[in-house]
Biotite code that builds the C-alpha atoms (Angstrom):
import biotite.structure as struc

atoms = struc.array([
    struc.Atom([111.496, 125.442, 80.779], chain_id="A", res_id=1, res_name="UNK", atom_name="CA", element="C"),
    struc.Atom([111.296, 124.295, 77.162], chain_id="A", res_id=2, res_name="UNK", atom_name="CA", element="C"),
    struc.Atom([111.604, 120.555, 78.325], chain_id="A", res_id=3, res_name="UNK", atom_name="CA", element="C"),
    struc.Atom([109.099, 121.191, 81.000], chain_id="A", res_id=4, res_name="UNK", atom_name="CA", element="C"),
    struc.Atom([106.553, 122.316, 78.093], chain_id="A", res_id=5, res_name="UNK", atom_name="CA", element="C"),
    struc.Atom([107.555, 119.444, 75.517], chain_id="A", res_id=6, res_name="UNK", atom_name="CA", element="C"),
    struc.Atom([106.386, 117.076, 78.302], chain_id="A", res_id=7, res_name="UNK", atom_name="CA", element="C"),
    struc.Atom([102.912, 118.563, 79.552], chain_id="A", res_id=8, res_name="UNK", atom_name="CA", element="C"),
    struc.Atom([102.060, 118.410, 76.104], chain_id="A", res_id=9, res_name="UNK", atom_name="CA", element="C"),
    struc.Atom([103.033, 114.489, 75.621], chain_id="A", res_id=10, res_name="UNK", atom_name="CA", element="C"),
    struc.Atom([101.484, 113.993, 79.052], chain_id="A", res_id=11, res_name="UNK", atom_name="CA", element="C"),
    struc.Atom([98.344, 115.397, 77.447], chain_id="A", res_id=12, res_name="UNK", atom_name="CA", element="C"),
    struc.Atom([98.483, 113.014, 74.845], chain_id="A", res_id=13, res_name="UNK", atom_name="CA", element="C"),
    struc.Atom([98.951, 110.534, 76.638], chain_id="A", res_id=14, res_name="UNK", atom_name="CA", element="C"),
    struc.Atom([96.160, 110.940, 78.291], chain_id="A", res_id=15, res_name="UNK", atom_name="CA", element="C"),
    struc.Atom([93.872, 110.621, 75.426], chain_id="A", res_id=16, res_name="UNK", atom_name="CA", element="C"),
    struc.Atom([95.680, 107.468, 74.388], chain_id="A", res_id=17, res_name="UNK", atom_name="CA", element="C"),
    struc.Atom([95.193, 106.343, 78.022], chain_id="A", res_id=18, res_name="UNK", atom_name="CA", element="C"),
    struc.Atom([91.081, 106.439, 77.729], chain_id="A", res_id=19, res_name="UNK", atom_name="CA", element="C"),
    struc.Atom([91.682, 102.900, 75.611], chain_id="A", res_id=20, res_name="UNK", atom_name="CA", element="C"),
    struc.Atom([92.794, 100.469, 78.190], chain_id="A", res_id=21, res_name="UNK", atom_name="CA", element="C"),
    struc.Atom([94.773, 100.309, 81.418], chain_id="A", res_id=22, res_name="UNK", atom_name="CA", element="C"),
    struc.Atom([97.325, 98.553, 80.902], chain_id="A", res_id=23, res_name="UNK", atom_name="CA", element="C"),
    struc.Atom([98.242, 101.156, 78.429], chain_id="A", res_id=24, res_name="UNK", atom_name="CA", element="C"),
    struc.Atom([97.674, 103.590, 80.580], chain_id="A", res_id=25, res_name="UNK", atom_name="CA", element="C"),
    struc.Atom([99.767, 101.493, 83.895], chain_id="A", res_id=26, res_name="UNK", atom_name="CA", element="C"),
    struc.Atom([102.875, 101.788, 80.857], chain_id="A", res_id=27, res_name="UNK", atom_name="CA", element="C"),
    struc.Atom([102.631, 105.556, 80.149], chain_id="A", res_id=28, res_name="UNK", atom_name="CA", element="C"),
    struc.Atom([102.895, 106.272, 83.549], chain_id="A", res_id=29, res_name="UNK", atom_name="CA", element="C"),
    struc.Atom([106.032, 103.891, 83.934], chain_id="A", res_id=30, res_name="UNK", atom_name="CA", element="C"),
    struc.Atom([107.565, 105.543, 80.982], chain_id="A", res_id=31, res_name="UNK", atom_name="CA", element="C"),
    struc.Atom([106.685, 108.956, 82.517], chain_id="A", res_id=32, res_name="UNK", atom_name="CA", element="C"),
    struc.Atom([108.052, 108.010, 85.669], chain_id="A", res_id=33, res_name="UNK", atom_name="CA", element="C"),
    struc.Atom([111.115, 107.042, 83.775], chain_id="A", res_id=34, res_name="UNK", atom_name="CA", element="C"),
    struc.Atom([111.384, 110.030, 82.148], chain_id="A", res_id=35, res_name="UNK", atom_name="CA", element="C"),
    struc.Atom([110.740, 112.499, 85.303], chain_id="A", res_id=36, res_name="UNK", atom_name="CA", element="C"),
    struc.Atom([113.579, 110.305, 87.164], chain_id="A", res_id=37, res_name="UNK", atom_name="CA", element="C"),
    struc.Atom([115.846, 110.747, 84.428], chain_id="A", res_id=38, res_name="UNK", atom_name="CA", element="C"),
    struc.Atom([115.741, 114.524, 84.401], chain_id="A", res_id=39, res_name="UNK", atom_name="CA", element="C"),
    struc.Atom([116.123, 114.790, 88.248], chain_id="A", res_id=40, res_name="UNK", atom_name="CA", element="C"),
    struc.Atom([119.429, 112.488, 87.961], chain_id="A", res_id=41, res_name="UNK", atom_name="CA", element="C"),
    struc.Atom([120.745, 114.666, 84.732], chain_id="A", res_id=42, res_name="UNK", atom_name="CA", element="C"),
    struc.Atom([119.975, 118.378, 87.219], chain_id="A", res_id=43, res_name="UNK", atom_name="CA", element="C"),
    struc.Atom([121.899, 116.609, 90.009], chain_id="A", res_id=44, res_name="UNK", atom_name="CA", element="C"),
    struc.Atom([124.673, 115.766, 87.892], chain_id="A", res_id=45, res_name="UNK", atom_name="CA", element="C"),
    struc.Atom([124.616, 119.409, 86.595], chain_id="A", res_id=46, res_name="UNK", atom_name="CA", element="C"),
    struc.Atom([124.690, 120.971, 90.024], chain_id="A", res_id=47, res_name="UNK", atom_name="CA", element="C"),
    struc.Atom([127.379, 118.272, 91.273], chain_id="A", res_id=48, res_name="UNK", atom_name="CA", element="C"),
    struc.Atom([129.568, 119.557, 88.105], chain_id="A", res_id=49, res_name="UNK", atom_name="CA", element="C"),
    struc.Atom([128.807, 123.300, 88.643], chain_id="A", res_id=50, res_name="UNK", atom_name="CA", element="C"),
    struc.Atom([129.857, 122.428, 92.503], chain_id="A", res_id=51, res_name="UNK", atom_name="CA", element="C"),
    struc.Atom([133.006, 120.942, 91.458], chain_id="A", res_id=52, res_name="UNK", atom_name="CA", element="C"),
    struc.Atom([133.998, 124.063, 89.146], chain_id="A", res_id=53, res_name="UNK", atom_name="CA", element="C"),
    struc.Atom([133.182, 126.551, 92.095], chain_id="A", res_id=54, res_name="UNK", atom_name="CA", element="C"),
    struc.Atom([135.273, 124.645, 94.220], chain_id="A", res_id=55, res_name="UNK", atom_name="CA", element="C"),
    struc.Atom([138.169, 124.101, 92.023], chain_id="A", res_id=56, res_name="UNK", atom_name="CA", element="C"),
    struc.Atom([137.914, 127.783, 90.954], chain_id="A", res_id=57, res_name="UNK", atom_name="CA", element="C"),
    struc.Atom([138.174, 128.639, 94.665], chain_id="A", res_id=58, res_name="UNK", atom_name="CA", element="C"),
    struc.Atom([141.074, 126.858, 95.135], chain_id="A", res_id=59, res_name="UNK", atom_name="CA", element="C"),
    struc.Atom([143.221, 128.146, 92.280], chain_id="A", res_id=60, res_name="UNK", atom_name="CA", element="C"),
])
């Protein structure tokens, strides 16, 4: 939840910064994008290891 906050706020920033030109703005997003994608990739590789613990605790 903390990380979710840190990044509306920079997303709000952004923003502002984005009124001076496009292209800046087409490069926030990008980086954004960036960002967003690598969280998703980090929680699957969480829930991949937490899968792999159940199912070796199962086993032994």
């Amino acid at each position: 939840m903390r990380v979710r906050k840190r990044h509306a706020i920079k997303i709000r920033d952004f923003k502002k910064y984005a009124k001076y030109s496009e292209k800046h703005k087409a490069v926030i997003i990008g980086v954004l994008r960036s960002m967003a994608i690598g969280e998703l990739l980090l929680n699957l590789k969480m829930v991949m290891l937490k899968l792999l613990i159940i199912r070796i605790t199962i086993r032994s």
